[in-house]
N, C-alpha and C positions, 0 to 999 in steps of 0.2 A: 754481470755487467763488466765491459773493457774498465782498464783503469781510468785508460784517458777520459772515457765519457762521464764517470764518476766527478771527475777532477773538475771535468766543464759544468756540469750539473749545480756542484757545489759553489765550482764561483760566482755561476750567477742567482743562485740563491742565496750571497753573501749578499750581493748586490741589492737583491728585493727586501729582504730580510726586515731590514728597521720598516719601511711603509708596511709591511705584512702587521706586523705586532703593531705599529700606533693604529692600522686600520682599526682591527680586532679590539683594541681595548679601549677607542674611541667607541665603538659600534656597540659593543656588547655588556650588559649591565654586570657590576662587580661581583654578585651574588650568583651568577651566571657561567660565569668564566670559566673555562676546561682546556686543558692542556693536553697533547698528546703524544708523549715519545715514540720516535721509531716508529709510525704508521704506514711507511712504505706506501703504496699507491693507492693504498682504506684510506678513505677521511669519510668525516660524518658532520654533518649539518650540526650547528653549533661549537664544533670544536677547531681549537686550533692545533693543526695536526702537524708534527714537525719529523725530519726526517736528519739522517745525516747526511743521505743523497734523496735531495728532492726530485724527486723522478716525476711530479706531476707541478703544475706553476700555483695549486694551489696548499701544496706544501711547504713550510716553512722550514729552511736549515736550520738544525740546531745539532753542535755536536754537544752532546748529553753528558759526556764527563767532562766538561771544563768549564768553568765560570758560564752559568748563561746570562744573554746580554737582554734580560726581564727585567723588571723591579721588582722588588722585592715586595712581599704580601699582596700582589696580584690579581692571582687564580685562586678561586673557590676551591677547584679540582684539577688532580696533576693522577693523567692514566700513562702507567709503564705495560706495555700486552707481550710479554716473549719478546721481549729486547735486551732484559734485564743480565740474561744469564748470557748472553756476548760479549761481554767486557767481564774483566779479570776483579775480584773482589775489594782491591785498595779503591777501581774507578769506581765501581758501583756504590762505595762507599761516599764518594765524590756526587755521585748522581741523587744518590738519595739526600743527603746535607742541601742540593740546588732545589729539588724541589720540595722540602720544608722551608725551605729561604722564599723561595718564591710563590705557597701557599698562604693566603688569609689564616689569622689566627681562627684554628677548629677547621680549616681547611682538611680535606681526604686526600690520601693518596689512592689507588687501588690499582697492584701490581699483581703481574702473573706471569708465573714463569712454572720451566717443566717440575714437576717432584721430584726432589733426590731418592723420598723416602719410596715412592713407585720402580722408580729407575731402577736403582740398587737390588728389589726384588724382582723383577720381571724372570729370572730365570726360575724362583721357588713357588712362585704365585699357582693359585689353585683358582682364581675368581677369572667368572665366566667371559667377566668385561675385558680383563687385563689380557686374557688369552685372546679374545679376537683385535684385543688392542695388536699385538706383537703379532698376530696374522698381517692384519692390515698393512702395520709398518714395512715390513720386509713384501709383501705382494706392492704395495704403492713407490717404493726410495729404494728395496732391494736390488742388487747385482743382479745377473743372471742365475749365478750360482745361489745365489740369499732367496730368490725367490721359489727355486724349488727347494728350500728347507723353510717355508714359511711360519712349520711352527716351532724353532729355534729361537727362543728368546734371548741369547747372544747375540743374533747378529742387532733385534730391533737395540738392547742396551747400549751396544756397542755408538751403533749411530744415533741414537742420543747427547750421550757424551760427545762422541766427537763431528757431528755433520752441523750444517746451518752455521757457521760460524761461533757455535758454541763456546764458551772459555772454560765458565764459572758454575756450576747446579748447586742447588740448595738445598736442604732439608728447612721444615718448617723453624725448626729451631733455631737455625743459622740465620733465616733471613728473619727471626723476630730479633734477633739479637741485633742484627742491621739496622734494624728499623730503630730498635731504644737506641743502641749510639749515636744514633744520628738526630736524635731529639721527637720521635715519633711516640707517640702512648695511645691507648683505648686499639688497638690490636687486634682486629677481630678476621675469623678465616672467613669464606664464600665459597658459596658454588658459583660455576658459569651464568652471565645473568642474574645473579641475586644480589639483592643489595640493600640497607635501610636510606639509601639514598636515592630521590628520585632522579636526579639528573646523573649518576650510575648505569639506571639501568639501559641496555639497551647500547651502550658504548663499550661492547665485548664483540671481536669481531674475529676471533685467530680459529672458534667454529665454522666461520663462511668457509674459510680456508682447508681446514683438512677434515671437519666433520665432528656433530655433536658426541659423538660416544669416546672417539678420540682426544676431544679437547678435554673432553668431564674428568678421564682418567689419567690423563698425564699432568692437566694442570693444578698448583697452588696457585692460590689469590688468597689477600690479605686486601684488605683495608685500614689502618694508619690514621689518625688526626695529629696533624702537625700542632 
């Protein structure tokens, strides 16, 4: 997207912004409430889906690493989906502190970003999945040249790390340790879609986008009680 239309986007979703959120939290019951970072042009029935360029009027602006302009103890539930590892690790540290601030006490979070610990292996990997994962990558996003070496698992690593506006990857370990600084506990992994929470399930959407076998293998999810 041009810059310029970014910039108009945002300001007039600075503008809606407050009616957005009093609508949503007049409407919608406390125990109900779902928050959505970064959903780009996905939203989903019941949630309030926020963007830093709202591309659609019923997205709500919200830039993610700076004070959000919520209350605090809010939202039941706060979903981060592959937005997380775009911003550099002091913000993400900033994002994650906003939404335990703005989470009901025993509120979830449920975040998902790419695996450091898949990434970092794609060139040693023997598993059948990861191999057509790193086909896929490079025939879908690759060059011309990338795409006739499609089973190079350099090039898919490569563009991992650095495509999508990537900043920051994680390994499991790293974003659990994010998670306790920031006052998160009960810590538990996921798959795609799975969840002990009903109002979870069913608000995973980054498989519409490039495809269940894809998502299964590259992505971590956690879930977190503020």
């Amino acid at each position: 997207m041009y810059r310029s239309a970014a910039v108009g986007l945002q300001a007039v979703g600075r503008v809606r912004r407050a009616g957005q959120l009093n609508r949503y939290l007049r409407d919608t019951p406390a125990d109900k409430r779902k928050l959505a970072l970064g959903s780009g042009a996905m939203t989903s029935t019941g949630w309030l889906c926020t963007d830093l360029v709202p591309v659609k009027p019923s997205v709500m602006y919200l830039d993610a690493v700076r004070r959000w302009p919520v209350p605090s103890a809010s939202f039941r539930y706060v979903l981060c989906e592959h937005m997380f590892e775009q911003v550099p690790y002091d913000a993400g540290l900033r994002l994650l502190a906003e939404a335990r601030r703005v989470l009901h006490p025993a509120g979830v979070l449920r975040i998902s970003t790419p695996d450091l610990d898949v990434v970092r292996l794609l060139p040693d990997s023997q598993d059948p999945d990861v191999q057509e994962y790193v086909r896929w990558s490079n025939r879908t996003f690759g060059s011309p040249a990338e795409r006739k070496e499609e089973d190079n698992p350099v090039h898919a690593l490569n563009r991992v790390m650095r495509s999508w506006g990537h900043s920051y990857l994680y390994d499991e370990t790293t974003l659990r340790h994010a998670l306790l600084l920031t006052g998160f506990r009960q810590i538990r992994r996921c798959l795609p879609n799975e969840s002990e929470h009903a109002e979870l399930l069913g608000g995973d959407r980054h498989a519409a986008l490039i495809g269940e076998l894809p998502n299964r293998v590259e992505s971590l999810i956690l879930e977190a009680t503020a």
